[in-house]
Every structure is written in C-alpha cells, then in structure tokens.
C-alpha positions in Angstrom: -9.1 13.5 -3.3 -7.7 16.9 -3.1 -10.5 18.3 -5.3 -13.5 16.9 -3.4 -12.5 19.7 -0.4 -12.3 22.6 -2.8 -15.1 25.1 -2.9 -17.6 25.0 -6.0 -15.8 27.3 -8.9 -18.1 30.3 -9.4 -18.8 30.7 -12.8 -18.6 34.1 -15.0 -20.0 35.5 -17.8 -16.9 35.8 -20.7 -19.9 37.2 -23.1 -17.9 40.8 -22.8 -14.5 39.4 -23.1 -11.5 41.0 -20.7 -11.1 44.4 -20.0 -9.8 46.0 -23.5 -5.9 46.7 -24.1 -6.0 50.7 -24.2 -7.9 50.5 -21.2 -6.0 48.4 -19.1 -2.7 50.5 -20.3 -4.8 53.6 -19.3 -5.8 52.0 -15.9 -2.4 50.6 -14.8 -0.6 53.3 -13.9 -3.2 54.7 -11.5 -3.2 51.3 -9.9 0.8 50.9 -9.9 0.7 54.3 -8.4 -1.7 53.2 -5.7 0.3 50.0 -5.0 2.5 51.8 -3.1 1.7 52.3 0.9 2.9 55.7 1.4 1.3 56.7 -1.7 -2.0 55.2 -1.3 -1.5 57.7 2.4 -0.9 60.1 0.8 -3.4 60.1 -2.5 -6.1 59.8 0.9 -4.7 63.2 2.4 -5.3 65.1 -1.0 -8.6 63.1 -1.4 -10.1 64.3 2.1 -8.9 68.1 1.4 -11.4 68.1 -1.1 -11.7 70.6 -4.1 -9.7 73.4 -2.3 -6.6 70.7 -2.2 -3.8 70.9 0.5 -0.6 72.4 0.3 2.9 70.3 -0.4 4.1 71.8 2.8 1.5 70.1 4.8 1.9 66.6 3.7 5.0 65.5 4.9 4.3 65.6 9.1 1.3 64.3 8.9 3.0 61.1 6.9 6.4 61.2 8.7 8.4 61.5 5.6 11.0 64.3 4.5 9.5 66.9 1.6 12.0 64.8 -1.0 10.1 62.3 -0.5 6.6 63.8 -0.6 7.1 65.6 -3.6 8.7 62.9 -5.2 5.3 60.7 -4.3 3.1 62.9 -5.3 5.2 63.4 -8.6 4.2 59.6 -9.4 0.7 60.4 -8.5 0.7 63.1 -11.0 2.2 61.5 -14.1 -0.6 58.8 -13.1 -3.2 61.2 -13.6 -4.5 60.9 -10.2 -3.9 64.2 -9.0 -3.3 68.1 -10.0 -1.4 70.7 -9.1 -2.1 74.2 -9.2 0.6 77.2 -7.5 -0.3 80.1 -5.0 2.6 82.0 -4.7 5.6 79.9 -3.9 3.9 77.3 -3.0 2.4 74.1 -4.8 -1.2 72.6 -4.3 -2.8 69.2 -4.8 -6.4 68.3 -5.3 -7.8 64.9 -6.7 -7.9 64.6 -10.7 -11.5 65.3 -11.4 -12.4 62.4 -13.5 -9.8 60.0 -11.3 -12.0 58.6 -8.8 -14.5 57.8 -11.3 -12.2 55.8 -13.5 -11.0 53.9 -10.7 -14.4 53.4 -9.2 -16.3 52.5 -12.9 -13.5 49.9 -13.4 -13.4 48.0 -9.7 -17.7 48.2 -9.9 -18.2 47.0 -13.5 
C-alpha cells in the first residue's frame, strides 16, 4: 500500500493557532520581495555594507544589470520595508531597514 512507504507525519502543536492575518499581510511583502533572485543579490549587497550602506552607483557591476534595473529592484525592496535610503549629494544610499532582519528572522525562528 502506497501509505505503508511514507515517512511517519510529524505532529505540531495548533495550541497557538496560524500566524495572525495583520501579520502575515505585514510579512508578505518582505518575502514576495525576497522571492526574487536578483533581488534577494542584491538585498545581500546592502546587507554586507553594513550601517554606512553602499551607493546605487555601485550595485549594478557587481550584479551585471543596467542602473534601470537596479534602481527599480531596490525600489521594490523599499516599498517592502526592507531597506532605506538616505542622499549625499547627487547620489542615493541604501543600508538595511533596522528592524527588517529581525522581523524576518523572529518569524522563520518562532
């Protein structure tokens, strides 16, 4: 029987119930934003420049993409909350969302 090969079921506590509605609206954009390859790339660029961020202008070689299509990317990963600008001059710079790792992380450990 096709049931007698399958591996035992593991069994979980439903005592807390699913994640809640408001914040699984919260959490899906950061995870749709993710989903993407080149995205998920470049969220780890700005993630490894640390609190100083990196510059726009220096994203797009190290990804092999046109600056369209960087600063369209990292447009997505702003309106998901996942990273900040700030400007210097002309030009624009990213650094990780302070409190966005830790939502991410809280969720995917809990």
């Amino acid at each position: 029987m096709y049931y007698e090969h399958m591996a035992t079921s593991k069994i979980i506590s439903l005592r807390k119930g699913p994640l809640a509605e408001s914040d699984a609206v919260a959490l899906a954009p950061m995870f749709a934003a993710l989903a993407d390859p080149v995205r998920l790339r470049l969220f780890d660029l700005v993630r490894r420049a640390g609190t100083t961020g990196v510059c726009s202008c220096d994203l797009a070689a190290p990804l092999d993409r046109s600056q369209p299509t960087i600063s369209h990317h990292l447009k997505v990963l702003r309106e998901a909350k996942l990273v900040e600008t700030r400007r210097e001059g002309t030009w624009i710079w990213y650094s990780v969302t302070a409190n966005a790792l830790a939502t991410v992380s809280q969720f995917i450990q809990r």
